[in-house]
Structures are given as structure tokens and as C-alpha cells.
C-alpha positions as CSV (number, residue, x, y, z in Angstrom):
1,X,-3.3,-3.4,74.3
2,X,-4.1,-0.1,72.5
3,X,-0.1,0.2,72.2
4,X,0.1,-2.9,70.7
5,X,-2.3,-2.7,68.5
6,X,-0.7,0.4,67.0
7,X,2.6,-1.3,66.8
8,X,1.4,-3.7,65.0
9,X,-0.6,-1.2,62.2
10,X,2.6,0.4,61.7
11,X,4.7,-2.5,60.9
12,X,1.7,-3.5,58.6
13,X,2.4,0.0,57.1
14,X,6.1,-0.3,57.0
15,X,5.8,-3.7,55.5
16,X,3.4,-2.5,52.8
17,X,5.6,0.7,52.1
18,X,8.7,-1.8,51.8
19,X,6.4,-3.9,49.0
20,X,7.1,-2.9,45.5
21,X,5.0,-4.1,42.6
22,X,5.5,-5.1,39.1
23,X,2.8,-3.8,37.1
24,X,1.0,-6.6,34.1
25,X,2.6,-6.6,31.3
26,X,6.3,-6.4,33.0
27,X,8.7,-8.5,34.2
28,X,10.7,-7.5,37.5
29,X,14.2,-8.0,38.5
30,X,15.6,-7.5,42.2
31,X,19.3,-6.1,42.7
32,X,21.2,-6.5,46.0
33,X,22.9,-3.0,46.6
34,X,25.5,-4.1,49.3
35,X,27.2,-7.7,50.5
36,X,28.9,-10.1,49.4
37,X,25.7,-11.5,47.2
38,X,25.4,-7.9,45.5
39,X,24.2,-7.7,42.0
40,X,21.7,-9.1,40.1
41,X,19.2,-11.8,41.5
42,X,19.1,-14.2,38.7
43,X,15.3,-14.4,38.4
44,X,12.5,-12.9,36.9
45,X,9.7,-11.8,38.7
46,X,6.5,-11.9,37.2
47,X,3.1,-9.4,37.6
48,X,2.7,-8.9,41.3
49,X,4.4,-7.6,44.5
50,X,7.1,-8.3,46.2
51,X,8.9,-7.6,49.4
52,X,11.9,-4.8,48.8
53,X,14.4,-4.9,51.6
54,X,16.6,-2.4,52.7
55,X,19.5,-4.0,51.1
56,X,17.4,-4.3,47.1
57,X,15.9,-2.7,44.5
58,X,13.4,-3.6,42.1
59,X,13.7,-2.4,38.4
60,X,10.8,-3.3,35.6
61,X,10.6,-4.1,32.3
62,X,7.9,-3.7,30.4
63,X,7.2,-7.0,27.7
64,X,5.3,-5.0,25.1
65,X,5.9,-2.9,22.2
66,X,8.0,0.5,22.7
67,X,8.1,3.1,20.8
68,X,10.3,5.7,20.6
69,X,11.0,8.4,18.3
70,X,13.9,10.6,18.2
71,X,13.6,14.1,16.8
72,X,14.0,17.4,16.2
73,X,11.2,19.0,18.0
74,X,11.9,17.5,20.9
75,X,12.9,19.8,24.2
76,X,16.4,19.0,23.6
77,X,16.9,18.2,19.9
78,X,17.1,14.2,19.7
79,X,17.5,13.9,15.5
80,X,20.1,12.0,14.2
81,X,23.0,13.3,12.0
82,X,24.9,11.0,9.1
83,X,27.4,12.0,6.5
84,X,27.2,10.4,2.7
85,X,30.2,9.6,0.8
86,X,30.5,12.8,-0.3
87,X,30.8,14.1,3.1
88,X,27.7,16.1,2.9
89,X,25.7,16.2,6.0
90,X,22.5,14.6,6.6
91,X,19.9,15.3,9.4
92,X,16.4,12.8,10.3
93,X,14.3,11.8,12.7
94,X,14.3,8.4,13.1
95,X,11.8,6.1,15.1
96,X,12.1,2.7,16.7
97,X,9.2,-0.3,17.6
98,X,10.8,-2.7,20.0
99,X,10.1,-5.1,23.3
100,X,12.1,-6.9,25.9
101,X,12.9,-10.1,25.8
102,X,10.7,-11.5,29.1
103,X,13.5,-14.2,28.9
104,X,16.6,-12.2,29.1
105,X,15.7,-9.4,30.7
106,X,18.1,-10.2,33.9
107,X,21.4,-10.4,31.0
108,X,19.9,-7.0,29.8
109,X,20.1,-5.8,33.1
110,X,23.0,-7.2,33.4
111,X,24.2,-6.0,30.8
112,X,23.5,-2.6,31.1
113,X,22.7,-1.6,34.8
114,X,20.4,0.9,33.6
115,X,16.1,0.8,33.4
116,X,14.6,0.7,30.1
117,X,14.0,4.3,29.4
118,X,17.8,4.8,29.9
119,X,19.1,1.7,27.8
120,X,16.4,3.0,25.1
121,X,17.4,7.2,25.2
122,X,21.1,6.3,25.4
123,X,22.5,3.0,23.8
124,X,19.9,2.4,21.5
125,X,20.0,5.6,20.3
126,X,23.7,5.1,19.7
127,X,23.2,1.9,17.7
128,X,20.6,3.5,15.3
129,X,23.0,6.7,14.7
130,X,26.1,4.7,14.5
131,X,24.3,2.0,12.3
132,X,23.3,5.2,10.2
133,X,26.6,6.7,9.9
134,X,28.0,3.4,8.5
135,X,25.6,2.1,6.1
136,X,25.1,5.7,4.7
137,X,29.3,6.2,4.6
138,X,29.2,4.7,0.6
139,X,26.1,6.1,-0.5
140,X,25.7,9.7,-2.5
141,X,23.4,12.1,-1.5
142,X,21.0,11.5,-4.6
143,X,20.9,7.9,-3.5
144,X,20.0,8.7,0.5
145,X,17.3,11.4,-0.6
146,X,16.3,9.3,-3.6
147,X,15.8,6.0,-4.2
148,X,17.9,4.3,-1.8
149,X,16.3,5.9,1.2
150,X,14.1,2.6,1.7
151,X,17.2,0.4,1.4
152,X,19.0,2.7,3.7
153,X,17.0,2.4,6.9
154,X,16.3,-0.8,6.0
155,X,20.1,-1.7,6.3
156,X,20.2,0.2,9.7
157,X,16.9,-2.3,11.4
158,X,18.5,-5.4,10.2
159,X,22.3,-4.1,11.6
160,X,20.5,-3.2,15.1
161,X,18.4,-6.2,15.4
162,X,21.2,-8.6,15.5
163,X,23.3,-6.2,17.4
164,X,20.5,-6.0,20.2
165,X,19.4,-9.9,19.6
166,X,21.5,-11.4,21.8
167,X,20.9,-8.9,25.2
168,X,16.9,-9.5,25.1
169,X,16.1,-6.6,22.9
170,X,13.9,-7.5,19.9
171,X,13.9,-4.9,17.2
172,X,10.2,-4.6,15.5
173,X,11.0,-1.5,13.3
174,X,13.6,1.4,12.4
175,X,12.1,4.0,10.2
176,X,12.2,7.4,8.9
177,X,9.9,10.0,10.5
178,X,9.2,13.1,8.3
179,X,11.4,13.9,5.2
180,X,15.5,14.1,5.5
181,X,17.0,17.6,6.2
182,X,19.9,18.5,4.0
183,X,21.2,22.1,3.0
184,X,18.8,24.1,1.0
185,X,21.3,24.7,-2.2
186,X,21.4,20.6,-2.4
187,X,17.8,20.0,-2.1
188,X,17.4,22.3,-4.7
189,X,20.2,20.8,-6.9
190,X,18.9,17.5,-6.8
191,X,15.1,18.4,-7.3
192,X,16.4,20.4,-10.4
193,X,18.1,17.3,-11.3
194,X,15.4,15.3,-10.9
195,X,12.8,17.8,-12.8
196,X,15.3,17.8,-16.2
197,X,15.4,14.1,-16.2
198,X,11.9,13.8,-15.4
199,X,11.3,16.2,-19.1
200,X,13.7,14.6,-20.5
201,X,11.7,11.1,-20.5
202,X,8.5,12.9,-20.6
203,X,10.3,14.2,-24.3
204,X,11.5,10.7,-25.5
205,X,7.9,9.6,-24.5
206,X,6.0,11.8,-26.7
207,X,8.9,10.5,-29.6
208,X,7.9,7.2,-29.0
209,X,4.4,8.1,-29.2
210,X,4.6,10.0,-32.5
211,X,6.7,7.2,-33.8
212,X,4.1,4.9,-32.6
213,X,0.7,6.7,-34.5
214,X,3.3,7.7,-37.8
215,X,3.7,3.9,-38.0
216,X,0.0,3.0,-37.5
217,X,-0.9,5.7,-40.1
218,X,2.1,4.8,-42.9
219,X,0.6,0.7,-41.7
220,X,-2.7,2.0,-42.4
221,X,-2.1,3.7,-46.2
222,X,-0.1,0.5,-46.7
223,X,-2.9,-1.7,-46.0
224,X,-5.6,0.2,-47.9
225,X,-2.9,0.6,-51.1
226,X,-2.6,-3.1,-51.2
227,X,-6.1,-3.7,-50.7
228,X,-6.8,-1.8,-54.0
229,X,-4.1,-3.3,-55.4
230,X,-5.3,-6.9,-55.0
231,X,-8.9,-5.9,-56.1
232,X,-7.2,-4.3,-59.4
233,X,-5.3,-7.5,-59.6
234,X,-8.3,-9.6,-59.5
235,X,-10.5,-7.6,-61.8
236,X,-7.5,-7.6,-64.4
237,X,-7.2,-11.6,-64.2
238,X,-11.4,-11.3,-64.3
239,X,-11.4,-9.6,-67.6
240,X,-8.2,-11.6,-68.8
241,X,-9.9,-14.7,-67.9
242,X,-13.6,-13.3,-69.5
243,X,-11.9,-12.3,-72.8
244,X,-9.9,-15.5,-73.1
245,X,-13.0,-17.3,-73.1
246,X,-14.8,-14.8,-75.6
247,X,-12.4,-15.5,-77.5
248,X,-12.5,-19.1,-77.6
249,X,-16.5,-19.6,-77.4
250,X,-17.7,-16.6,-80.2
251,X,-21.0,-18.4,-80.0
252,X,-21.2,-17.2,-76.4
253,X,-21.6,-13.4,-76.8
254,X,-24.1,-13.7,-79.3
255,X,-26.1,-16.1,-77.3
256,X,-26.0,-13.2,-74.5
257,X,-27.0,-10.5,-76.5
258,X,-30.4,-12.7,-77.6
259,X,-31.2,-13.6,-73.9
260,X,-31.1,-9.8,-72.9
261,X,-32.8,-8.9,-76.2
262,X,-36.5,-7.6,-75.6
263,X,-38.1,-8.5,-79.6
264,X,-38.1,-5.6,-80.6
265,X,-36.2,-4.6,-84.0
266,X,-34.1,-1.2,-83.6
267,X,-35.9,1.9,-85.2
268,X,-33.1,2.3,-87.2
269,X,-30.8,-0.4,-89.1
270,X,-28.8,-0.8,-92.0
271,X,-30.3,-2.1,-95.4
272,X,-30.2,-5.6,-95.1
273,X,-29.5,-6.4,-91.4
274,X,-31.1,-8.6,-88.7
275,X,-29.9,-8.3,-85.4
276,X,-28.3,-11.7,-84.0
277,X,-28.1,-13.1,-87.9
278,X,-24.8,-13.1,-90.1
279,X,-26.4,-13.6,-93.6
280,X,-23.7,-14.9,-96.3
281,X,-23.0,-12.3,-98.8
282,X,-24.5,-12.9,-101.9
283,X,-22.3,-14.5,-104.9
């Protein structure tokens, strides 16, 4: 009885040893190593475990994001390398967001024969560079260091992500890790570049600007010049106007000079004059 008892322990042990599991978050495909049904087993297999015979192995997939960055300072330098159209030579590290497909992951396998880390650190890699060499193969170098950096590994996610669509890879992100390394003499061109044209507006700025406050200035003198202008103007037509009517009403300034006379006669007068009278002349 003691005899069987350990028998059956040690099958329990072999049959747990021959159990593989497939951790949450994963999805698990079983492939038949020998006979005539060898190859894939067209099924997924969700979180759990599962019996492993002698004759199958069990790879996993995990369903989440992946990241993955390749780069210069890793053990064995990963970065990328592109040429531009002017066949200078471009170095970057380049990362990459992605996840499996839970629904194609037997056609990836498929596809493939490899485990995720391998497919990831060997094909996709591939993809990004080759993606790189070809999109950057028209652009300058200005361009790639420049401005049309963003466009560039832009152009490289979108060419992967469809290239990877259909074999249950879904692309999240391709970008740029770090700044690009290019040869010291051309960085320092194009910053140089960069600086002159960067004086050069900061020139035809302050032009502008000059312009701008000689103009409000001359607008300025302008204004006041035919503000005085209009006031002389006015006060012309006012004494044109006031003398006009002098000249038609006489009555008019001598009926002013009484209402702002006080009474009282002037200390000193001609013989024979009264202010505000006009005495005939004597015959």
C-alpha cells in the first residue's frame, strides 16, 4: 500500500511538472514538435494551465503594451543607423509601444516561429530601421535634424503599423529617444546655420520695429500739425466772420464799448469829446 501510494505522488508530480501555465494578461499557443499533426494548434489558450505533453510546447504572448527601446547604451549597441539624401550618415535610438493581437496571435506564430522577445529584437527591429532608411533616403540632413524630424518618425510608425497590421502586431508608437548623432563638423555647420538665420530675422525684426515707432512718431507730428492747423483755420473764419459783421452792424461796437463802460469820464480827453457820442461838426 505504501508503494502505491508513492507511485501515485510521483505521477501527481510528473503530471504537475508536465503542466505549463499561461500567466494573466497572455494568451498561449501549443505546438506539436513531431507527427504527422506537427505545427501549430490552431487555438488560443487563455490565462491558466495546461497539460504539455512530450510531443508540445507551449509559447506565450503577452496582450499588453510592450515597450522596447533600442539604443546605444545598450550591452551590445542596438541604435539604428539611416543615410539622408546626401548620403550623410545618421545614428538614433529609436523606441517602440506595441501589443499582440489576442486574436491573431496563432498567424503571428505562425508566421514567425519565434516568441515575442525574438519577433520584437529581430524583425521589428528590422522594420523600424528599414522603414527609417527609406523614408529618410529624400530628405537633407537640415530637414532630419530640423524640422522634419517629427514628420520623419512619424512616416516610419504609420509604414510599420500597416506592415505589422495584418500578423497581429498593433503598433502604439515609434519615437525618437534622445537627440540624433551626426558627425561633429555637421552639427556644427547646421547650428552655425541656424544661429546666422536666427540674427538675421532677429535684424529685420528690429527694422520693422524702428519702422513701426518712426511711423507712429511722423503719425503723431502729423496729427498735432493738423490739429493746429484746423484751430488756425477756425479762428481765421472767426475773425473773418466777426469783422464782416462789424462791418455791416457799426452800431454794434459802440453798443459794446457802453455795456463794458464803468461811468466814469477818462482823466484825460480831447477839447470837446464825449466818449460813445459823435457830435456834428459845427457849420
Amino acid at each position: 500500500m505504501k508503494r502505491i501510494t508513492q507511485w501515485i505522488g510521483l505521477l501527481a508530480i510528473m503530471m504537475l511538472a508536465a503542466c505549463s501555465k499561461v500567466p494573466a494578461g497572455n494568451v498561449g499557443i501549443k505546438f506539436n514538435l513531431y507527427g504527422s499533426d506537427k505545427g501549430v494548434q490552431l487555438q488560443e489558450l487563455p490565462p491558466g494551465r495546461y497539460w504539455i505533453g512530450w510531443n508540445e510546447e507551449l509559447y506565450t504572448f503577452p496582450t499588453y503594451t510592450q515597450t522596447k527601446v533600442w539604443s546605444r547604451e545598450q550591452r551590445e549597441d542596438e541604435s539604428l543607423t539611416f543615410g539622408t539624401i546626401e548620403g550623410l550618415t545618421v545614428n538614433a535610438d529609436v523606441g517602440i509601444t506595441y501589443h499582440v493581437d489576442p486574436s491573431k496571435v496563432t498567424k503571428l506564430f505562425q508566421t514567425y516561429r519565434k516568441g515575442v522577445d525574438e519577433i520584437t529584437d529581430l524583425y521589428l527591429r528590422n522594420m523600424v530601421r528599414d522603414a527609417l532608411v527609406r523614408q529618410a533616403s529624400n530628405m537633407g540632413v537640415e530637414s532630419v535634424y530640423g524640422k522634419g524630424k517629427a514628420q520623419l518618425i512619424q512616416s516610419v510608425e504609420e509604414e510599420v503599423r500597416k506592415e505589422v497590421a495584418g500578423i497581429g502586431l498593433v503598433v502604439e508608437k515609434v519615437y525618437w529617444v534622445g537627440k540624433l548623432n551626426l558627425p561633429e563638423n555637421v552639427v556644427n555647420s547646421i547650428n552655425a546655420k541656424i544661429q546666422a538665420t536666427q540674427m538675421a530675422e532677429q535684424r529685420k525684426n528690429e527694422v520693422a520695429q524702428a519702422q513701426a515707432e518712426a511711423q507712429k512718431v511722423e503719425a503723431e507730428a502729423q496729427g498735432q500739425a493738423n490739429a493746429r492747423l484746423a484751430l488756425a483755420e477756425a479762428e481765421a473764419k472767426a475773425i473773418s466772420l466777426r469783422g464782416e459783421a462789424l462791418r455791416n452792424n457799426p452800431g454794434v461796437a459802440e453798443l459794446n464799448a457802453i455795456e463794458k463802460w464803468d461811468g466814469k469820464l477818462p482823466v484825460y480827453q480831447l477839447a470837446g469829446s464825449t466818449p460813445f457820442l459823435n457830435l456834428p461838426a459845427s457849420k
